[in-house]
C-alpha positions as CSV (number, residue, x, y, z in Angstrom):
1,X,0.0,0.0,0.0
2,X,1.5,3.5,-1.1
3,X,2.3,6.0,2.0
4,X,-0.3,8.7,2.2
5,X,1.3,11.7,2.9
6,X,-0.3,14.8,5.0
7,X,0.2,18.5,3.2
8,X,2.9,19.3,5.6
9,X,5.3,16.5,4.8
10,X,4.6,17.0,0.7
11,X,5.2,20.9,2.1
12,X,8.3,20.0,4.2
13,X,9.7,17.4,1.3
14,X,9.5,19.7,-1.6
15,X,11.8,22.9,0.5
16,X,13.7,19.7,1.7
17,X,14.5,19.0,-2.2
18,X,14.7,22.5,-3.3
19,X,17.4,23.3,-0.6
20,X,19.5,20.3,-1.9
21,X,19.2,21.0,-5.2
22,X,20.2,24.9,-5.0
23,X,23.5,24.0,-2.3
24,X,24.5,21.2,-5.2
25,X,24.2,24.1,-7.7
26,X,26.1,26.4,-5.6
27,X,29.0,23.9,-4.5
28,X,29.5,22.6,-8.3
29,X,29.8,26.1,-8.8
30,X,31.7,27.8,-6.3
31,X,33.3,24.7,-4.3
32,X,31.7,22.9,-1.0
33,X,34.3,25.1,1.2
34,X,33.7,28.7,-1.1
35,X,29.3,28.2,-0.1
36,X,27.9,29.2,2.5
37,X,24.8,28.2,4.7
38,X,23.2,32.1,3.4
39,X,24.3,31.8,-0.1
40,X,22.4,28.5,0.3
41,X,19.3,29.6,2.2
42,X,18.8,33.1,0.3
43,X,19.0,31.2,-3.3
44,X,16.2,28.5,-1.7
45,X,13.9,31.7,-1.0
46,X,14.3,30.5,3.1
47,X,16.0,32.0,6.2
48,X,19.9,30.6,7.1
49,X,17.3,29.6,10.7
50,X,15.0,27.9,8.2
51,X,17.8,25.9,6.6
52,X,18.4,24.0,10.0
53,X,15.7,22.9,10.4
54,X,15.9,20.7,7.9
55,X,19.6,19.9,8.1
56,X,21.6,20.0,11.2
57,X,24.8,21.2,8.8
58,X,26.2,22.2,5.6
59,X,27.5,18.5,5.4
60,X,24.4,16.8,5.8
61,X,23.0,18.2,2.3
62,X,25.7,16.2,0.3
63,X,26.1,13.2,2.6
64,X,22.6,12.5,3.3
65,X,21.1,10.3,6.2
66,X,23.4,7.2,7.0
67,X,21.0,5.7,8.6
68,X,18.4,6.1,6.1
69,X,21.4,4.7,3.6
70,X,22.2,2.1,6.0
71,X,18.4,0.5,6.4
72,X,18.3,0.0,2.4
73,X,21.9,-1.8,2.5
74,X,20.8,-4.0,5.5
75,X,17.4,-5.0,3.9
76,X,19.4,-5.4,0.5
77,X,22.0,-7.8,2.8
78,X,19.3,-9.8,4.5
79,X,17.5,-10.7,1.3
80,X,20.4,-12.0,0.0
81,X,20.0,-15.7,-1.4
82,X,20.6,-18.1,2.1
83,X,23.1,-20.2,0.7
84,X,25.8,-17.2,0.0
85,X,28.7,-17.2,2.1
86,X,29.1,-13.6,4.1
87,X,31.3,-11.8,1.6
88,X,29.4,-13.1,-1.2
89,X,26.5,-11.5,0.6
90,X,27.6,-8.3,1.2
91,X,29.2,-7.8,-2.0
92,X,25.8,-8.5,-3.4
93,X,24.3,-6.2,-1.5
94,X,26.2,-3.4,-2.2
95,X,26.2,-4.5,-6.0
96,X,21.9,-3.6,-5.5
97,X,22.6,-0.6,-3.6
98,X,24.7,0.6,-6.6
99,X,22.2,0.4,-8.5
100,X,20.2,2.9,-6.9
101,X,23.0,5.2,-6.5
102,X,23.6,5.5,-10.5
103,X,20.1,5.6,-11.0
104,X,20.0,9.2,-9.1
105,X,21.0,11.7,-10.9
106,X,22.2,13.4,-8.3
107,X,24.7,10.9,-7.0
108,X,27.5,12.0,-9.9
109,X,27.1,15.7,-8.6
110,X,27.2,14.7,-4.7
111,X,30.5,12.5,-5.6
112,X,32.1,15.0,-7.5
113,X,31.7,17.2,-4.9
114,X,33.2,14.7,-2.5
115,X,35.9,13.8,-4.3
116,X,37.0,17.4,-4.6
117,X,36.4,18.2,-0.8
118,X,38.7,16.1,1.4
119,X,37.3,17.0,4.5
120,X,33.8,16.3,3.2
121,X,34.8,13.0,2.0
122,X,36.5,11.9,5.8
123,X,33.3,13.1,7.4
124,X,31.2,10.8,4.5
125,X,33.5,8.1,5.9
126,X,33.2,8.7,9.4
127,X,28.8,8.4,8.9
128,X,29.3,5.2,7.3
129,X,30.2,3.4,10.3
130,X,26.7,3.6,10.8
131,X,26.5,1.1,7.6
132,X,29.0,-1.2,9.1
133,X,26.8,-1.3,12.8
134,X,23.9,-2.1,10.6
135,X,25.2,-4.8,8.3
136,X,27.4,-6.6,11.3
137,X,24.6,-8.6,12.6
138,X,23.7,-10.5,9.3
139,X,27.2,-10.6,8.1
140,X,27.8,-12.4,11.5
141,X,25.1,-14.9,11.3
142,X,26.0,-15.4,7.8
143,X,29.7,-16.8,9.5
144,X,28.4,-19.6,11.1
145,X,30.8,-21.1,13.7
146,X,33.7,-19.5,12.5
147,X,36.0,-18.3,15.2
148,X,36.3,-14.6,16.3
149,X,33.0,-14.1,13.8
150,X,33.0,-10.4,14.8
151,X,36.8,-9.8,13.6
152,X,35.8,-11.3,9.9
153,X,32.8,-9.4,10.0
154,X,34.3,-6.3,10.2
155,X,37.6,-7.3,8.0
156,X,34.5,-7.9,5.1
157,X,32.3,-5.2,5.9
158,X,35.5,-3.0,5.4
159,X,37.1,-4.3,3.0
160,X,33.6,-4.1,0.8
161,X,32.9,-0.7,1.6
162,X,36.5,0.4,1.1
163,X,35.9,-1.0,-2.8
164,X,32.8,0.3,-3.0
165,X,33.8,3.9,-1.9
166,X,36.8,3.3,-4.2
167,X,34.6,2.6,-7.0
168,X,32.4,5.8,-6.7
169,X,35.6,8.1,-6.0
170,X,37.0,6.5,-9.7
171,X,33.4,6.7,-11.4
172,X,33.5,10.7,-10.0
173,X,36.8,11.3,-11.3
174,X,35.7,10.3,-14.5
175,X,32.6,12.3,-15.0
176,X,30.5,9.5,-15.1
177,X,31.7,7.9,-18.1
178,X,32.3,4.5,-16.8
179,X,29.7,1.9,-15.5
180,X,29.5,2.3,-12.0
181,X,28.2,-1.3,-11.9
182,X,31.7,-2.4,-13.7
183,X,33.9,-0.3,-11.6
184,X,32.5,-1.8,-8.7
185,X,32.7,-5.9,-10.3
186,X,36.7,-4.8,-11.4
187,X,37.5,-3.5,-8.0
188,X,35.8,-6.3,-6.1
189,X,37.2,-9.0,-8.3
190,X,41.0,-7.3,-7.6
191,X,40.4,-7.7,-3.6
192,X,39.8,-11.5,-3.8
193,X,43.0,-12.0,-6.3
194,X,40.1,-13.3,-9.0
195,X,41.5,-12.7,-13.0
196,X,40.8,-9.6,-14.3
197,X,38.5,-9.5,-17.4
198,X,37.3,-6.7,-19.0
């Protein structure tokens, strides 16, 4: 059944999406550190007090909600086929959420962005430990009785995300041209030593 929606949440959603998309004009334009929360809020037709109310910081309009992030990855994880091994799993997983990510056409924007902002990209990094609390439950199960199963969660969960993230950084750096679905397959076929076919 489709979620009804009152006024003020189609109200509150629509100034959510017109703040993000005039701070992803302004930072393509003038650089993440160059913007600032009033440029942002006066070109959104909103007060800079009106702006935090609907994110706590500059940041939060390019990296999002990890936990809202996190959720889809989990759900993505535990529907997984029961007979794949943990790191077959989570490698799946992410391969889904990928799709998602090139299928907004925001994403290239937000990872540009990113890539170009170093201090941006470490606090990116630093939310997604979120995503490794979330997927470390069914990664675990997913171990069986294999000794020190929180250890080799985390050595997968890392390792996955650190390709993924690897992936999106190359696919930003490259304007898009590349399959972000390839990128990912190349990179994740490199961390398990498998040949490399293009």
């Amino acid at each position: 059944m489709a979620e009804r929606l009152s006024t003020r949440e189609i109200s509150r959603r629509a100034i959510r999406h017109k703040i993000e998309s005039v701070a992803m004009e302004l930072f393509l334009e003038k650089g993440f550190d160059a913007t600032t929360v009033d440029q942002i809020a006066a070109e959104a037709g909103i007060s800079a007090r009106s702006f935090f109310r609907y994110f706590p910081t500059k940041e939060d309009v390019v990296t999002g909600d990890p936990v809202e992030y996190g959720v889809v990855l989990r759900d993505a994880l535990e529907s997984r086929p029961t007979g794949e091994d943990a790191a077959t799993a989570v490698r799946g997983a992410l391969a889904e959420f990928i799709g998602s990510v090139a299928a907004n056409p925001a994403a290239l924007g937000i990872s540009t962005i990113m890539l170009k902002t170093p201090s941006l990209w470490a606090k990116h990094q630093e939310k997604q430990r979120v995503w490794v609390e979330l997927l470390q439950p069914e990664t675990v199960r997913r171990l069986g009785g294999a000794p020190h199963p929180d250890l080799l969660a985390g050595a997968i969960l890392e390792s996955a995300l650190a390709t993924f993230h690897a992936s999106l950084m190359h696919w930003a750096s490259r304007d898009g041209d590349d399959d972000l679905h390839e990128l990912f397959r190349l990179a994740s076929s490199a961390t398990r030593g498998a040949p490399l076919s293009t």
